[in-house]
C-alpha positions in Angstrom: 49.4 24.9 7.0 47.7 25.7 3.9 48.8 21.9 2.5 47.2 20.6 6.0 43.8 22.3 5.0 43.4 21.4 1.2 43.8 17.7 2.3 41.6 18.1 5.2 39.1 19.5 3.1 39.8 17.2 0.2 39.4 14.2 3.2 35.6 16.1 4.3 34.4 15.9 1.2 35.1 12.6 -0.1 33.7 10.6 2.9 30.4 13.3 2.8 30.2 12.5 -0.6 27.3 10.2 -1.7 29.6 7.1 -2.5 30.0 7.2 1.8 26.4 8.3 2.4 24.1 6.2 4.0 20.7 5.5 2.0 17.7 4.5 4.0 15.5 2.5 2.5 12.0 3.4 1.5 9.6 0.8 -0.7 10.5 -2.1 -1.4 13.6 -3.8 -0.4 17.1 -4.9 -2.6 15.3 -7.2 -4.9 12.2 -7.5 -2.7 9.9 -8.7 -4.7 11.7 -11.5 -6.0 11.9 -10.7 -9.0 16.0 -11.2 -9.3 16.1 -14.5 -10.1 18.7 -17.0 -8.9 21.2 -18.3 -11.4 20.2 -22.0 -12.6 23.0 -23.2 -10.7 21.5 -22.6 -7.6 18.0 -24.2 -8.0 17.4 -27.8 -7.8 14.1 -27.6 -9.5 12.5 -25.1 -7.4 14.4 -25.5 -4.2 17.0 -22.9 -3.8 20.6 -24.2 -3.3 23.0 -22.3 -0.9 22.5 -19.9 1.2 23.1 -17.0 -0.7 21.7 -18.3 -3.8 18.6 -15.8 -3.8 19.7 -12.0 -4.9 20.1 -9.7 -2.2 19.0 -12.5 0.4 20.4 -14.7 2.8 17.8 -18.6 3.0 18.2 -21.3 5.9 16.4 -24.5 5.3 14.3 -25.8 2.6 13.3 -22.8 0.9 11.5 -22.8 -2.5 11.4 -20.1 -5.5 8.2 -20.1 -7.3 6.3 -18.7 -10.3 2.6 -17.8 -9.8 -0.5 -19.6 -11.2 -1.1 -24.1 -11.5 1.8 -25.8 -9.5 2.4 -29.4 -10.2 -0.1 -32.0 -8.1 -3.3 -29.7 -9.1 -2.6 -26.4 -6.7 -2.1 -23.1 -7.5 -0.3 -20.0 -5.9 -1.3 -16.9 -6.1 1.8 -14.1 -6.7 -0.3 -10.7 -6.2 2.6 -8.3 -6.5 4.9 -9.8 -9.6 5.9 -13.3 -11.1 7.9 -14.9 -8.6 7.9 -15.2 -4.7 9.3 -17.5 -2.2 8.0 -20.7 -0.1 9.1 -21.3 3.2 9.4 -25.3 4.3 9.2 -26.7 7.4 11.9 -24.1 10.0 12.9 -22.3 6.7 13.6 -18.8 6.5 14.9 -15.7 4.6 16.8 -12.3 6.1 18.0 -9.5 4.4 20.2 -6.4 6.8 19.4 -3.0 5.8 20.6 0.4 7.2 18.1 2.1 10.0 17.7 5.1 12.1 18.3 4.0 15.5 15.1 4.6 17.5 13.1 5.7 14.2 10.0 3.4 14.1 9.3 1.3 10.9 6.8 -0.7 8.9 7.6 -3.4 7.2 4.9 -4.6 4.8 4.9 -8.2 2.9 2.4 -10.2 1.2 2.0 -13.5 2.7 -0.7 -16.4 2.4 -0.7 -20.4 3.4 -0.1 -22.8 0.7 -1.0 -26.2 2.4 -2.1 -26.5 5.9 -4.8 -24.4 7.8 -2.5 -23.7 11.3 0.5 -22.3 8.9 2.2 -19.1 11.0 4.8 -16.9 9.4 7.1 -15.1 12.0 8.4 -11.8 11.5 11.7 -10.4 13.4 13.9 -7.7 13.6 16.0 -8.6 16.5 14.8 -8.4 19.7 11.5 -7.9 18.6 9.5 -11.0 16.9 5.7 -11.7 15.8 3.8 -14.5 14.7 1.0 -13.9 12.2 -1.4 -16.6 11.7 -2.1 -17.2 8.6 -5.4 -19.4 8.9 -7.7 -16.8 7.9 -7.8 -15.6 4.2 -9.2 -12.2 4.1 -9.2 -12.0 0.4 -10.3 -15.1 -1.4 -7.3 -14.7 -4.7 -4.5 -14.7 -2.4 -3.8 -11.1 -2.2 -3.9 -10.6 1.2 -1.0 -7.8 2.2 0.0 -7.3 5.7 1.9 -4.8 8.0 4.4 -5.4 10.9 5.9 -2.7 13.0 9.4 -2.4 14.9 11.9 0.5 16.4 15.0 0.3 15.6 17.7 -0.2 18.0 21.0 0.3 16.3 21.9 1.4 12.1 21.1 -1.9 10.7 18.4 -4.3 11.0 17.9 -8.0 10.2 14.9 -8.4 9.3 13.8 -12.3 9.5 11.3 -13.5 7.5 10.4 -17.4 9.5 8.2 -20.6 9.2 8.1 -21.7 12.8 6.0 -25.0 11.8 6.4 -28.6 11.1 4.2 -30.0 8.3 4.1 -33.1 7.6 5.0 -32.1 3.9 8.4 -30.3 4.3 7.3 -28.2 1.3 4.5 -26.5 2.9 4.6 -23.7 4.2 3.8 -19.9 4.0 4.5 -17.6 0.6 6.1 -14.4 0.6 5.8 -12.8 -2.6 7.0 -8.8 -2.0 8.7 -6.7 1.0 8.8 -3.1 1.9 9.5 -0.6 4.3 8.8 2.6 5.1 9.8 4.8 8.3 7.1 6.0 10.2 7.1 9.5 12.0 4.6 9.6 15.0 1.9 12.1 15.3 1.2 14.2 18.1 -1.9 14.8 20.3 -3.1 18.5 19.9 -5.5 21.1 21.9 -7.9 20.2 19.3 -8.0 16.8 19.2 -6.5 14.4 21.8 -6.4 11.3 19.0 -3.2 10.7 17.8 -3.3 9.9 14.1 -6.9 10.6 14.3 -7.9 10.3 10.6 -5.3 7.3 10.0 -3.1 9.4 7.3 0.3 7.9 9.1 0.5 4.4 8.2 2.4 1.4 6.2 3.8 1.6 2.8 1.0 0.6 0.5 2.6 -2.0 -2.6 1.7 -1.3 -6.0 -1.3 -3.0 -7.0 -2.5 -3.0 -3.4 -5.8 -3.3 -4.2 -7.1 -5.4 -1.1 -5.3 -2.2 1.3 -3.0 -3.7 4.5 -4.0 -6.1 7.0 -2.4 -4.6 10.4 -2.4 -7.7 12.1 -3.4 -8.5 15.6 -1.6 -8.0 18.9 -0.1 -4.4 18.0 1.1 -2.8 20.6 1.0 1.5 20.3 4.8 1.7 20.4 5.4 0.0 17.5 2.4 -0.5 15.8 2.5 -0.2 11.9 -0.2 1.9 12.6 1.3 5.0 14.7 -0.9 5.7 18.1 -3.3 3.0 17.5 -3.4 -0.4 19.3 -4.7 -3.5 17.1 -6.2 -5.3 20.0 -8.3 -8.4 18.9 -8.0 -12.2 17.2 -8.1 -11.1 14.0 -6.6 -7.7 11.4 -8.2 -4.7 10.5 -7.2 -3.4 7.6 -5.8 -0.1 6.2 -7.0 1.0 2.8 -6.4 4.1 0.8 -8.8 6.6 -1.5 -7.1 5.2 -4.6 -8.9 2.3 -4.4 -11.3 2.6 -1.7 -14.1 5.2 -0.3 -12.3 6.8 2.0 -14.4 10.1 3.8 -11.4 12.5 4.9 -8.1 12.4 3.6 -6.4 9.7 1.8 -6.5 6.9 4.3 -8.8 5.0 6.7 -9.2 1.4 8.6 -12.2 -1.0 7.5 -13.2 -3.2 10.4 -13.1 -6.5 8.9 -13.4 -9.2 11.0 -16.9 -8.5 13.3 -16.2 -8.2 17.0 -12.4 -10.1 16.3 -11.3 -6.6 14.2 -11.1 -4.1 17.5 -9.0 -1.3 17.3 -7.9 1.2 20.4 -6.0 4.2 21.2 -5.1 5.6 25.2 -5.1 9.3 25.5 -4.6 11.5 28.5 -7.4 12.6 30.1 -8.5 14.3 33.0 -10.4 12.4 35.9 -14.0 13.8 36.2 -13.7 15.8 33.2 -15.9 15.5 30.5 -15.3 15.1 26.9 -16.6 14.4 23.5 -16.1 11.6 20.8 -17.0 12.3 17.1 -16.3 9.9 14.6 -17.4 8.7 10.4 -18.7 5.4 10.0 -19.5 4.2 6.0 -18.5 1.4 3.6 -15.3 1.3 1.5 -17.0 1.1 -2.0 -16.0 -2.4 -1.8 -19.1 -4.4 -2.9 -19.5 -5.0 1.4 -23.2 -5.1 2.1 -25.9 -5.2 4.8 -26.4 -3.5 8.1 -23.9 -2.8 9.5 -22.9 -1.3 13.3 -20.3 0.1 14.7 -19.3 -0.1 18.5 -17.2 2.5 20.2 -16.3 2.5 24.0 -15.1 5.2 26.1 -14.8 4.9 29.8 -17.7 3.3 31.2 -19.6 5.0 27.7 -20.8 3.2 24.8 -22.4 3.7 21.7 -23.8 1.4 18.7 -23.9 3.4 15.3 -26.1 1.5 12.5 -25.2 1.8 8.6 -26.9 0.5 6.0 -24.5 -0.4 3.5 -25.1 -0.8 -0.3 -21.2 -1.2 -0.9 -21.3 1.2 -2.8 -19.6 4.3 -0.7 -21.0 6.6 1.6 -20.6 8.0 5.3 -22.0 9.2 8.5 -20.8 10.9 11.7 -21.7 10.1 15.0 -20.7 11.0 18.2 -21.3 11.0 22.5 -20.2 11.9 25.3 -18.4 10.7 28.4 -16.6 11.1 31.8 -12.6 10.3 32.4 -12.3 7.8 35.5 -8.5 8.0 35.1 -5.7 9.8 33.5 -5.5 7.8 30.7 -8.6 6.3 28.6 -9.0 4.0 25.8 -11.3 4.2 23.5 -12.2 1.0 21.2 -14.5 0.6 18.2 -15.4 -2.7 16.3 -17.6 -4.3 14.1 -20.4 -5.8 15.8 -21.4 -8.5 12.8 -19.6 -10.3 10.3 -19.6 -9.3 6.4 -18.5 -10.2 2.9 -18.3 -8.6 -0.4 -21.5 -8.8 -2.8 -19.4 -10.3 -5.4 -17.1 -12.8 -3.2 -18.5 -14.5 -0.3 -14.9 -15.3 0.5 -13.3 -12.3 1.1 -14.0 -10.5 4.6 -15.3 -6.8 5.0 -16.7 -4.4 7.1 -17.5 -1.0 7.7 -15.3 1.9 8.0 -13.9 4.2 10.4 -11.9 7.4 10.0 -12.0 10.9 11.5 -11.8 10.2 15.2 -11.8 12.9 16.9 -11.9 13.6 21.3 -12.2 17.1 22.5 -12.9 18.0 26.2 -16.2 20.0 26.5 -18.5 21.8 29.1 -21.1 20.0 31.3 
């Protein structure tokens, strides 16, 4: 008996040692910057040869491994997060499976710009779910531009998919990824005191180092798996998520900067009570960012609305505003955008806006 239970024992510890431990990912992924390199044997130039020819990847199609700065034929790519990144051609993609917590809910967050054409799309997927980002608009005018894609995970690995759905007529075109991550998200709750869910924005995507332009949560999130727990990112264009490191951020550490005009909406349902009456209070100001002019800020609730005006010197600041009004249903949304468009001071070609943080909903007496 005794013999039974040292080997038993012996048997416990050895597969609940690390060796047979599972270790969740958190920042970037197995060589997800890029920065690995391929042997030379394995690039033709700068098209990668093979399908696992790029560390820790798997590639289908013509995909390219590049060096930032001048390219040959006068153009120029921009590598914000490292040296090297990858270009996906015409149907080209790159995957990597990683270990998950089934039904955990993720961010996944990736620089990505267009190198050629104007209509390029980059398609993100972790089987079943899938997203196309259009990449048309550049947000930040040296390539920087970092965005955010959220899934739930369905079983203890992923694929995540990395996809150039387009046909150019230059099979090299295509979009650039130049750095991956992920972080797992944990959902807040609605309280007694405040019926906003991640009300001042503090539960969000991992931020990359040197992510100085923040993350663009692009459009078309839906609440259950936005990158952006509780919130909804319901227009054409992103909004973006920005930190106090390198932004004016009111409360806390985080916030979202509205930067697209009346195309950079962002919502949230909560439960409500029909007929009941309650009260909206929320910080409108500028990220520090250089974004200028008067600005305004919509926010709907019900059949409620209210315009808050900031003047912006982009050079940090805040206000608090806040009405009133009554549920029609058990469940309300409340929205706020940008009503005008804006750039920075300094760089007509990078997109801006005010921010918004501290939302806050609270039902009150008549």
């Amino acid at each position: 008996m005794a013999v039974w239970l040292s080997l038993f024992l012996a048997l416990s510890l050895l597969f609940t040692s690390p060796a047979f431990a599972v270790t969740y990912l958190e920042g970037l992924l197995p060589n997800g910057n890029f920065e690995e390199k391929p042997s030379a044997s394995n690039l033709n130039k700068t098209v990668l040869k093979g399908k696992n020819s790029l560390p820790k990847w798997e590639i289908n199609g013509l995909v390219e491994y590049i060096s930032g700065g001048p390219q040959p034929g006068g153009m120029y790519f921009a590598v914000a997060h490292g040296i090297h990144a990858v270009r996906l051609g015409n149907e080209a993609s790159v995957s990597q499976t990683i270990p998950v917590k089934p039904g955990s809910l993720y961010s996944l967050t990736f620089g990505a710009s267009r190198t050629c054409a104007q209509d390029e799309v980059l398609r993100v997927s972790v089987p079943p779910l899938s997203g196309d980002l259009p990449l048309q608009t550049l947000y930040s005018s040296n390539g920087g531009d970092t965005y955010a894609w959220g899934f739930r995970a369905t079983s203890k690995f992923a694929k995540v998919i990395f996809h150039n759905p387009g046909i150019q007529e230059d099979p090299a075109c295509g979009p650039l990824l130049d750095a991956v991550a992920i972080k797992e998200l944990f959902p807040p709750m609605a309280t007694k005191d405040n019926l906003v869910k991640n009300s001042g924005f503090e539960e969000g995507p991992h931020l990359l180092q040197n992510s100085t332009n923040g993350v663009l949560l692009p459009p078309k999130q839906e609440d259950s798996t936005s990158p952006l727990p509780g919130w909804i990112i319901e227009s054409l264009k992103a909004v973006k998520f920005i930190d106090s490191a390198h932004f004016n951020v009111p409360y806390g550490f985080k916030a979202v900067e509205l930067v697209a005009g009346r195309e950079s909406a962002i919502a949230q349902i909560i439960r409500t009570v029909p007929n009941r009456l309650y009260g909206v209070s929320f910080t409108v100001g500028d990220a520090r960012n250089g974004c200028h002019g008067s600005m305004m800020v919509e926010a709907f609730a019900a059949k409620e609305t209210l315009k808050v005006p900031y003047e912006s010197h982009g050079k940090g600041g805040f206000k608090t505003a806040s009405f009133k009004f009554k549920a029609i249903e058990p469940r309300t949304r409340i929205t706020f955008y940008s009503s005008f468009y804006h750039t920075r001071v300094d760089d007509y070609g990078s997109l801006c806006g005010p921010i918004l943080d501290q939302v806050r909903v609270v039902p009150v007496r008549y």
